[in-house]
Backbone as a printed PyTorch tensor [residue, N CA C, xyz], in Angstrom:
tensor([[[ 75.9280, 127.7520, 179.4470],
         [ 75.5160, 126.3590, 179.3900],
         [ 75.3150, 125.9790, 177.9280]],

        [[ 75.7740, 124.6380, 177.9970],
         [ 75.7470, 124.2530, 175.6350],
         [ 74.5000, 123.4820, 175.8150]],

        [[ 73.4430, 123.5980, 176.6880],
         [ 72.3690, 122.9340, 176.4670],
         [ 71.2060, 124.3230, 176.4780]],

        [[ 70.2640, 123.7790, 175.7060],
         [ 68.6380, 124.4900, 175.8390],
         [ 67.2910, 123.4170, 175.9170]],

        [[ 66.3420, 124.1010, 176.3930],
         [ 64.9600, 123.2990, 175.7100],
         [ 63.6120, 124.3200, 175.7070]],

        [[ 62.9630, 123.6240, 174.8290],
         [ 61.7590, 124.3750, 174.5690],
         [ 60.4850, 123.4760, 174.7820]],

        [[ 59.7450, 123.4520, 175.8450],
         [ 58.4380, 122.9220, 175.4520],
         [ 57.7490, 123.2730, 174.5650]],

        [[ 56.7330, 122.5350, 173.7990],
         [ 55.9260, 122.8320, 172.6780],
         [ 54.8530, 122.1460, 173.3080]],

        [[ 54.0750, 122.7140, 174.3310],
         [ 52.6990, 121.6090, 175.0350],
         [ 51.8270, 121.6290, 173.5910]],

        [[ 51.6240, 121.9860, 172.8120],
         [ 50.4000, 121.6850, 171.4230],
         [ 51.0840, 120.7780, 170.8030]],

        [[ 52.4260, 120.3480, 171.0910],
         [ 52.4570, 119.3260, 169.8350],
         [ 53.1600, 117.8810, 170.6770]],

        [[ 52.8350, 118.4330, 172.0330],
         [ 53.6110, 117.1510, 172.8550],
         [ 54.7330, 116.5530, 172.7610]],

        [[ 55.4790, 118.0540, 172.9080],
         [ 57.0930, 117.5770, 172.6720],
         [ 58.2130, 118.7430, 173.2670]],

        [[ 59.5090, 118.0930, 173.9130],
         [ 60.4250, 119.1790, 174.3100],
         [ 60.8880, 118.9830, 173.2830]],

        [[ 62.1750, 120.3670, 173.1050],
         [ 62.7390, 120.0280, 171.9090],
         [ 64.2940, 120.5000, 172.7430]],

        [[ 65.2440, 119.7420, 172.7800],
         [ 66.4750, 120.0420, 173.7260],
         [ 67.7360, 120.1290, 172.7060]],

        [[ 68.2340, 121.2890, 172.8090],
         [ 69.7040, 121.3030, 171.6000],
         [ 70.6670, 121.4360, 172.8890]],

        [[ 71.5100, 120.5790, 172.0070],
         [ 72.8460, 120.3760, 172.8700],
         [ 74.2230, 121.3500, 171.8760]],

        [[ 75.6760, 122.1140, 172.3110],
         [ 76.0730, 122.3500, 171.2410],
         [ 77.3670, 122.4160, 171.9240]],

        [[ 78.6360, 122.6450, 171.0220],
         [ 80.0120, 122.6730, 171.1510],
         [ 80.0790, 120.7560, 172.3400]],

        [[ 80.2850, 121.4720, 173.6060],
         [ 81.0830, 119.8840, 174.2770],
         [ 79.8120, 119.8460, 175.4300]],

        [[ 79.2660, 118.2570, 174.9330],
         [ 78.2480, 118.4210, 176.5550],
         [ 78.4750, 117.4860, 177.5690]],

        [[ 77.8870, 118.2390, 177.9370],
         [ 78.8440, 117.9870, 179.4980],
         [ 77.2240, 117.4020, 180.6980]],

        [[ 77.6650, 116.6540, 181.4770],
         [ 76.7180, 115.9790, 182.3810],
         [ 76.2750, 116.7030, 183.6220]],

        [[ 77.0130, 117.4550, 184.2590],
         [ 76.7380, 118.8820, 185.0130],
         [ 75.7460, 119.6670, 184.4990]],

        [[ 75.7570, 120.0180, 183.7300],
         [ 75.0370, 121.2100, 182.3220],
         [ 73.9220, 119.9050, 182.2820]],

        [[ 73.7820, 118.8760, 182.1170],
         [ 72.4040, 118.1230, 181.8940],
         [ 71.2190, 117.8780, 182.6560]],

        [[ 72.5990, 117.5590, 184.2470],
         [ 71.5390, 117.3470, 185.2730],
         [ 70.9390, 118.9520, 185.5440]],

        [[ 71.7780, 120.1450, 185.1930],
         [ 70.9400, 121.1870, 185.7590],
         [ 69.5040, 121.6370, 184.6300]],

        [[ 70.1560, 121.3180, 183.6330],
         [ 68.9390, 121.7970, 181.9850],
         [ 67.3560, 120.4960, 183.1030]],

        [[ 67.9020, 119.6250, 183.2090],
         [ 66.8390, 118.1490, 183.7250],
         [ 66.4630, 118.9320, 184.7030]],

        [[ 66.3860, 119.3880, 185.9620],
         [ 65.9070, 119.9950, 186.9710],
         [ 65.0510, 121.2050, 186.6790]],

        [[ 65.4890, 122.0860, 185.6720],
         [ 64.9020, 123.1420, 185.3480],
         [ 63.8910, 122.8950, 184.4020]],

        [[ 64.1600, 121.7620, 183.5620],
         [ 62.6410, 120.9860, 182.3970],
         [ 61.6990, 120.6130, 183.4930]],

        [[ 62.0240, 119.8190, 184.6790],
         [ 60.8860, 119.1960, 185.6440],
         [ 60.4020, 120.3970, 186.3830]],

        [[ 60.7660, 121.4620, 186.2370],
         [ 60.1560, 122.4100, 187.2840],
         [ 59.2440, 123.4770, 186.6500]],

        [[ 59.8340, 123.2850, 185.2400],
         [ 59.2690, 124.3880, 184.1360],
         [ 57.8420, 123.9880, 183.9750]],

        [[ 56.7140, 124.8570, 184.5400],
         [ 55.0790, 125.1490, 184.5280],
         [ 54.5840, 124.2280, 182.8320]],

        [[ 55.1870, 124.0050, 181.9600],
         [ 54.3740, 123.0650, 180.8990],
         [ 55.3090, 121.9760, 180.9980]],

        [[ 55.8850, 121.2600, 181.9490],
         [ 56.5590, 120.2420, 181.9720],
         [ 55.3870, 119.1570, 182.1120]],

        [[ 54.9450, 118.0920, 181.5290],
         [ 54.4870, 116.7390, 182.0670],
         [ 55.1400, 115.3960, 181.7500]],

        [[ 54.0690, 114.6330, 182.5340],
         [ 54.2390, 112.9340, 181.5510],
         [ 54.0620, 113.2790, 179.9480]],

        [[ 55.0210, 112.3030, 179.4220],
         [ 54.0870, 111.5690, 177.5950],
         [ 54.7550, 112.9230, 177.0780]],

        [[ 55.5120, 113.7660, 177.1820],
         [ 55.7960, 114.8270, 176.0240],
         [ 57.2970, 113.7170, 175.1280]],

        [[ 56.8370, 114.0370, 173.9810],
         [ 58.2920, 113.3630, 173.1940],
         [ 59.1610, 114.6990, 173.3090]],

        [[ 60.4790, 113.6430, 173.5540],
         [ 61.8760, 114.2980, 173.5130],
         [ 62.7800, 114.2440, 172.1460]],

        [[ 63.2000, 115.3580, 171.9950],
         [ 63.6160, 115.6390, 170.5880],
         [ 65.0600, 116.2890, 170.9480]],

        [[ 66.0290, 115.2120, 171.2310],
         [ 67.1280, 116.1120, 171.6530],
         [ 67.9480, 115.8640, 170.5690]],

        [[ 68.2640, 117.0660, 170.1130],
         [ 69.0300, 117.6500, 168.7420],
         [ 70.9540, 118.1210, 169.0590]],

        [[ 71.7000, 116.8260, 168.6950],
         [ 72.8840, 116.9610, 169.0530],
         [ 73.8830, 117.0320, 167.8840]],

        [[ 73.2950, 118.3520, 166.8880],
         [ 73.8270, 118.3050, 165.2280],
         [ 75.0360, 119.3780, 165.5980]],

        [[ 75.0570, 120.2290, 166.8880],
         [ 75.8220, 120.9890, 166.8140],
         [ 76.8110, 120.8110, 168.1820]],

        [[ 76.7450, 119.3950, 168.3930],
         [ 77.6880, 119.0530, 169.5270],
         [ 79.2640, 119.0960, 169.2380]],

        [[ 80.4370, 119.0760, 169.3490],
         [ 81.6730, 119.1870, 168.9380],
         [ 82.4350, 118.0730, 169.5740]],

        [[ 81.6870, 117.8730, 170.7290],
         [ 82.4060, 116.6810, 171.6990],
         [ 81.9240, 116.2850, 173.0100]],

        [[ 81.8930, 115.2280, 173.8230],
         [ 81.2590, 114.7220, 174.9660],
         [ 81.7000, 114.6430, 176.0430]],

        [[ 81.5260, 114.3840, 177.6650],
         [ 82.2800, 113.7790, 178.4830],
         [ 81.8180, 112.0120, 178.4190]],

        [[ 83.3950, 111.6390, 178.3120],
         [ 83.1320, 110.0050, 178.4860],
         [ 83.3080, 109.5040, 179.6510]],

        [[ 82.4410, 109.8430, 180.8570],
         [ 82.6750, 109.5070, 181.9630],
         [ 81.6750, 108.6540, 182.0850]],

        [[ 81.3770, 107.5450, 181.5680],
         [ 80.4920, 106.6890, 181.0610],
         [ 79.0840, 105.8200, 182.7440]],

        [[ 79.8420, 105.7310, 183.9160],
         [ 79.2250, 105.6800, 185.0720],
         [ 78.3560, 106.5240, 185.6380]],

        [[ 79.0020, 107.9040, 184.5670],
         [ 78.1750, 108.7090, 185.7040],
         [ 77.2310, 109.4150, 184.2870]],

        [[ 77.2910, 108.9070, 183.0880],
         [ 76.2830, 108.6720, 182.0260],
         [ 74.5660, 108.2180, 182.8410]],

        [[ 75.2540, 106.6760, 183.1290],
         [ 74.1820, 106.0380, 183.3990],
         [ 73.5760, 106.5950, 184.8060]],

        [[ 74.4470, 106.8050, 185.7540],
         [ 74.1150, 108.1440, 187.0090],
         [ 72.5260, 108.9410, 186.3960]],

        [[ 73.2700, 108.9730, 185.3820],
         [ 72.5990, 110.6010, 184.8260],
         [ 71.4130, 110.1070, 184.7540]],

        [[ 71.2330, 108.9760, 184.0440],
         [ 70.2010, 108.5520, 182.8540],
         [ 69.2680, 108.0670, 184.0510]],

        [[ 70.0990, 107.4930, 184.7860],
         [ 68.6540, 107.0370, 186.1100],
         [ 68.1620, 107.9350, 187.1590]],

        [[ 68.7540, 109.2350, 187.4600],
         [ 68.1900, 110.4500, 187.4850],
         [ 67.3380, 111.2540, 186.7370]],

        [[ 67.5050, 110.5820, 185.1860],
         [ 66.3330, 111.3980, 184.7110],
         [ 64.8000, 110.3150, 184.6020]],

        [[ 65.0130, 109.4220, 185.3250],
         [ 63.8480, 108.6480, 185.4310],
         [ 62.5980, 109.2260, 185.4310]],

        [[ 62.8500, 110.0560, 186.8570],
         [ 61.1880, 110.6050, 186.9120],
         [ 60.7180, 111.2760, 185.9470]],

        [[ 61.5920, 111.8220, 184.8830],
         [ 60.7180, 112.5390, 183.3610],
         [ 59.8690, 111.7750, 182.8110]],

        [[ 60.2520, 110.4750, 182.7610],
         [ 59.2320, 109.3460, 181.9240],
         [ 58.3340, 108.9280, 182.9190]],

        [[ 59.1090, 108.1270, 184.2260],
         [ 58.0170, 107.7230, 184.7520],
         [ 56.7220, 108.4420, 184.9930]],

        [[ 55.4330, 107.7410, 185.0630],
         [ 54.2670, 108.1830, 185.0820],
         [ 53.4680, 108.6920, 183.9780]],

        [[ 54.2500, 108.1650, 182.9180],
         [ 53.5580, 108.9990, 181.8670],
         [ 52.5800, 107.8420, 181.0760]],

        [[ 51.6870, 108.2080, 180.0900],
         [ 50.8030, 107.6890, 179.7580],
         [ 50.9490, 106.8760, 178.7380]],

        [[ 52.1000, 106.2330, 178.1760],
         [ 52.7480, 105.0720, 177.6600],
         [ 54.1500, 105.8110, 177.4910]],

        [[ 54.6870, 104.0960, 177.0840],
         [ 55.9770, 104.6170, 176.4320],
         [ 56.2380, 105.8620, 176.3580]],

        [[ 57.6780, 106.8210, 176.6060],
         [ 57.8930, 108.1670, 176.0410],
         [ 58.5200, 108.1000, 175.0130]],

        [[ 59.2860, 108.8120, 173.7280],
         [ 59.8150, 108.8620, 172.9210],
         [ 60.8700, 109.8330, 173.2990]],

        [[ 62.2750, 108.8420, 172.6930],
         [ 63.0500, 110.2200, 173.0120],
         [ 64.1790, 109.8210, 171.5850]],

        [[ 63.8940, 111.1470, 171.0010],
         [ 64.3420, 110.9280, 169.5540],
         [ 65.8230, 112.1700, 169.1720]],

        [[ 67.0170, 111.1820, 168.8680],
         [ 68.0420, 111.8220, 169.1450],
         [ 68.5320, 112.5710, 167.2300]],

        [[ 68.6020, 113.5350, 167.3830],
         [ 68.8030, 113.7460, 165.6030],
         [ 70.8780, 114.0360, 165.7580]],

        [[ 71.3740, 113.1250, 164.9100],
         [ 72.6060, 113.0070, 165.2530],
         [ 73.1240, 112.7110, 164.0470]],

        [[ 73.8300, 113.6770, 162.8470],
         [ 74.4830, 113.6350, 161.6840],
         [ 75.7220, 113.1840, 161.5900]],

        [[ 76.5790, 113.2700, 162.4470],
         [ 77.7980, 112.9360, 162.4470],
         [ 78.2820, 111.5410, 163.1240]],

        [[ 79.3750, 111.1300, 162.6770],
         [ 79.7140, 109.8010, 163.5000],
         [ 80.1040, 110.1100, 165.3560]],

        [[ 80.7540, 111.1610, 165.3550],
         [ 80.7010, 111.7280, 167.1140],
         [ 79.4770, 111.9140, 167.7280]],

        [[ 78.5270, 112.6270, 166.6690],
         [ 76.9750, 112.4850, 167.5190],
         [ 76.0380, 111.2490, 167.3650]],

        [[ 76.2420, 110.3900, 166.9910],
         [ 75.5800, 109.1390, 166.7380],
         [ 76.2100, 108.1140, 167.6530]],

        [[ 77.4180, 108.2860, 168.1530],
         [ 78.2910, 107.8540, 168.9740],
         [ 77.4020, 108.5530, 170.7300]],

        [[ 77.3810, 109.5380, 170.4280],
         [ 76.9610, 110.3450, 171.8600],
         [ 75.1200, 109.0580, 172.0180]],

        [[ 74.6580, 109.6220, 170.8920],
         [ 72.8980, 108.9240, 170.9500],
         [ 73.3160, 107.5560, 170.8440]],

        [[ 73.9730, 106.8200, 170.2880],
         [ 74.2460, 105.4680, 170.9760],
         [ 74.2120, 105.3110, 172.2000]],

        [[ 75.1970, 105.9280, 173.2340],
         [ 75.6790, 105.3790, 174.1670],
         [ 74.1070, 105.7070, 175.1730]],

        [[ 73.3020, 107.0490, 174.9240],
         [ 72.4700, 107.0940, 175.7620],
         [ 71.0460, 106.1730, 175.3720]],

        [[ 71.1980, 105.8210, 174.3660],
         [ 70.2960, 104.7690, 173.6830],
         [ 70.2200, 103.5720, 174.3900]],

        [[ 71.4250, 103.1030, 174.6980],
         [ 71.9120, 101.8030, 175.4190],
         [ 71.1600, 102.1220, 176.6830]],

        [[ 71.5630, 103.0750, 177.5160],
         [ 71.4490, 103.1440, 178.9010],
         [ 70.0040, 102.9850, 179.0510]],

        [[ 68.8670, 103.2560, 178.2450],
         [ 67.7700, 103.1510, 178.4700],
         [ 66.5990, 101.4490, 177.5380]],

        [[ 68.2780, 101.0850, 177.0360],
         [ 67.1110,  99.9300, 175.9270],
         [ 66.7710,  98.9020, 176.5270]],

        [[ 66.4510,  98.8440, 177.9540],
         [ 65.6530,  97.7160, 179.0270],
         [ 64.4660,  97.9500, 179.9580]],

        [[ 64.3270,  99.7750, 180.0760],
         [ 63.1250, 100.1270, 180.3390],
         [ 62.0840, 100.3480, 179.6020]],

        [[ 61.2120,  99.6160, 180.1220],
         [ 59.2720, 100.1530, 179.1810],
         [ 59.1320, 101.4110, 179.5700]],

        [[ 60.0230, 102.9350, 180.0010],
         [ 58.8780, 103.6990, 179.6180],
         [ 59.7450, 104.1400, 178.9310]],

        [[ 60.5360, 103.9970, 178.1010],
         [ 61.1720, 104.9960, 176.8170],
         [ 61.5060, 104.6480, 175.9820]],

        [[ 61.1350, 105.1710, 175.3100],
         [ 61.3600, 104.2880, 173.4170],
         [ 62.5730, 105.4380, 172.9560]],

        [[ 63.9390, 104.7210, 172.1690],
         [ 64.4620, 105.5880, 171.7150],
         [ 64.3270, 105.0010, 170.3300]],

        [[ 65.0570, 106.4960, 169.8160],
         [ 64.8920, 106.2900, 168.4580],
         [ 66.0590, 107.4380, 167.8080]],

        [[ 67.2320, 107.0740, 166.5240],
         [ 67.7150, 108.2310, 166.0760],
         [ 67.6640, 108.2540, 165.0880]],

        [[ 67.4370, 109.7750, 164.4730],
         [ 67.7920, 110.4520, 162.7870],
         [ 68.9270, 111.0680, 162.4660]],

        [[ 68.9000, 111.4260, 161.3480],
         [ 69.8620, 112.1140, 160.9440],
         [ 70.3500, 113.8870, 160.7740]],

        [[ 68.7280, 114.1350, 160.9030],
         [ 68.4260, 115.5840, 160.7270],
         [ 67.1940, 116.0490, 161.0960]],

        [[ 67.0190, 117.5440, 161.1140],
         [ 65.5730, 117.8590, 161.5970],
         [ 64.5860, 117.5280, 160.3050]],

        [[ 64.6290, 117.3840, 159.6010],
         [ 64.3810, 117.0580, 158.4600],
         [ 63.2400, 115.5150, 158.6500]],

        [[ 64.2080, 114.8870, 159.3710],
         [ 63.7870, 113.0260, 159.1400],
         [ 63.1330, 113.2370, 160.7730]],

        [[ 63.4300, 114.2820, 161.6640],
         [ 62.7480, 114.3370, 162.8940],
         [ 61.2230, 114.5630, 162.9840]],

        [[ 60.7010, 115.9190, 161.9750],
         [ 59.7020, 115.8770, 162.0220],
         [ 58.7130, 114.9620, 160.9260]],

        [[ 59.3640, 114.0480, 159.8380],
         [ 58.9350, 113.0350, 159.1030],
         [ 58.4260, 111.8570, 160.1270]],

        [[ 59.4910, 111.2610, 161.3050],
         [ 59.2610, 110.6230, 162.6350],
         [ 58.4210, 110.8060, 163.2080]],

        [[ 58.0840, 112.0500, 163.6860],
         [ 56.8100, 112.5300, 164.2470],
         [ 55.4830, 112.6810, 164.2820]],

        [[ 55.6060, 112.7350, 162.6000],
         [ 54.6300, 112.8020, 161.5020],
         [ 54.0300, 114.1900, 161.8000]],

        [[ 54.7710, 115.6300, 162.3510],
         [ 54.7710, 116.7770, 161.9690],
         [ 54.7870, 116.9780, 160.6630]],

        [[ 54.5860, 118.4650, 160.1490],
         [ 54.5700, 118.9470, 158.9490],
         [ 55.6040, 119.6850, 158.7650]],

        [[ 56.4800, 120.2410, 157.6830],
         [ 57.1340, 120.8950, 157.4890],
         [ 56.7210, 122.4610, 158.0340]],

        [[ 55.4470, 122.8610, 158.1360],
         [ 54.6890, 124.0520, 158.9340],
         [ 55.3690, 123.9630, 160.2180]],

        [[ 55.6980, 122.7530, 160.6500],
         [ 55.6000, 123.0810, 162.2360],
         [ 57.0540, 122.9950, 162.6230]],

        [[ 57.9800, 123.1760, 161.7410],
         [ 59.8300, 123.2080, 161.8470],
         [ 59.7760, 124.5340, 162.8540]],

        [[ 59.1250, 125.5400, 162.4750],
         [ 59.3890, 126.8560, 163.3720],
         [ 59.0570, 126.6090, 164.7850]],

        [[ 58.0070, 125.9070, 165.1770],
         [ 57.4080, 125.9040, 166.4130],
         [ 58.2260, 124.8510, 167.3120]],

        [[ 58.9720, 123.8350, 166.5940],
         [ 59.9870, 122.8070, 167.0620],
         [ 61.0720, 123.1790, 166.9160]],

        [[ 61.5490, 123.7810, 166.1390],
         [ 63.3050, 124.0020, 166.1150],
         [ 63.7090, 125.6420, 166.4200]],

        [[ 62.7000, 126.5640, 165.9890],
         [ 63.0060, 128.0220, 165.8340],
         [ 63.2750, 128.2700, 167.8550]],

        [[ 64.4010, 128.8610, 168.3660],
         [ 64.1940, 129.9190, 169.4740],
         [ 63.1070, 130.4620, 169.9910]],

        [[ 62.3750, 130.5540, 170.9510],
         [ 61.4080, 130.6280, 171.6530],
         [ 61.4290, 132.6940, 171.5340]]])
């Protein structure tokens, strides 16, 4: 699977890397296994990191499929969620566009994209201390 995630419950945040070609199969199953995973809640910011993506499926219907399946992650949570896409390239800024869109009419998710992990945890207003606990392998 070209997806991962890591909860970080102390700093109220998943941190999800996507890599080579991602694919919407591989999302809805990573999404099922985040909602079931024992530090899953409401209100954690999403930090999905797509610097090492190579390419997408543009099956753009079943995008938004996706995106309203992952509803119940936000809903219920204790404001707005954040879901912050770090996307360097014009193909990955292209990918965080399109899922940017699908969500820029609901109140519970705020998106937002950077350029690097760099400007992610500046966003956050993390410290450079806490790059290991957000980006490092579990």
């Amino acid at each position: 699977m070209a997806i991962s995630f890591r909860i970080s419950p102390e700093l109220a945040l998943v941190y999800i890397r996507y890599w080579d070609v991602m694919g919407l199969e591989e999302s809805r199953t990573a999404a099922i296994e985040y909602m079931s995973h024992p530090s899953f809640r409401p209100g954690l910011r999403h930090v999905v990191d797509l610097t090492d993506v190579t390419d997408y499926e543009r099956d753009y219907a079943d995008v938004l499929k996706l995106q309203a399946e992952h509803l119940d992650m936000f809903h219920n949570g204790p404001a707005p969620q954040l879901v912050m896409a770090i996307a360097p390239t014009e193909l990955t800024q292209a990918v965080a566009a399109l899922v940017m869109r699908s969500w820029e009419n609901h109140p519970a998710v705020i998106c937002t994209m950077c350029r690097s992990r760099d400007e992610a945890l500046d966003i956050l207003g993390l410290r450079q201390a806490d790059k290991a606990a957000v980006f490092d392998p579990a």
